[in-house]
N, C-alpha and C positions, 0 to 999 in steps of 0.2 A: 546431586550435581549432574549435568548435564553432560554427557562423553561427547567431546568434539569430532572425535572419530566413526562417529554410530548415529545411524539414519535416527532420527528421532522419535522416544519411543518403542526402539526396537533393539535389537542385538544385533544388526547386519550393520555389517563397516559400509561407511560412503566409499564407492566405487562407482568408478567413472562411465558405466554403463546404469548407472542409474536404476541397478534392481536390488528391491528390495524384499526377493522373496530369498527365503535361506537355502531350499532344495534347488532353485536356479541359479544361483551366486555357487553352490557348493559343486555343481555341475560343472559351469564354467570355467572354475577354479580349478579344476581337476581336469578339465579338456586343456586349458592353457601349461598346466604343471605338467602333463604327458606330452604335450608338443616341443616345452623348453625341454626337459630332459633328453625325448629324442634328438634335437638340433645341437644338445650341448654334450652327448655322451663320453665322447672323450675327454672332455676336459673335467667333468664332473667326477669321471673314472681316474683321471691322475689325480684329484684332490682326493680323492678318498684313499688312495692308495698311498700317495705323498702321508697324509696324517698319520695314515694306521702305521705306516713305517716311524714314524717320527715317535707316535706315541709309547710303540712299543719300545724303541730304544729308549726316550726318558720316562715312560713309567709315571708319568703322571696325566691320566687323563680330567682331571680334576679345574682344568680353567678353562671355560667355553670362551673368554676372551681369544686367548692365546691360538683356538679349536678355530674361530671364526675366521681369524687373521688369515693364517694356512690357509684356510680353505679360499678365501678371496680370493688372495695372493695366486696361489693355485688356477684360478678359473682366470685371471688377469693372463697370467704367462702363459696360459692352453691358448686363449683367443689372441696373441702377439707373435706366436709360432706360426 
């Protein structure tokens, strides 16, 4: 069955810059992932800090739903500050 997600043929996800080589997409991906980090560090730093408090007071790190929520939540209220 054919992945609607993946260049055809291939393992590389359709993306909107239309490459379909894997060392250039994984480049890019990692040029774009270091730039939002730097642009978003504080907020990214109070989600992390928010959870690991959170988690360690319930003690359950055990639902990535719950993990994802916070951490949104988290980057929502950093960027309304």
């Amino acid at each position: 069955m054919k992945d609607p997600y993946l260049y055809q043929n291939t393992e590389i996800l359709i993306n909107k810059f239309n490459i379909r080589d894997n060392d250039e997409l994984n480049s890019l991906e990692a040029d774009f992932t270091s730039s939002r980090l730097k642009d978003n560090s504080d907020y990214v730093r109070n989600a992390l800090v928010t959870v690991t408090a959170i988690f360690h007071d319930l003690g359950d790190k055990s639902n990535p739903k719950y993990l994802i929520r916070i951490i949104k939540d988290a980057i929502k209220r950093g960027k309304n500050d």
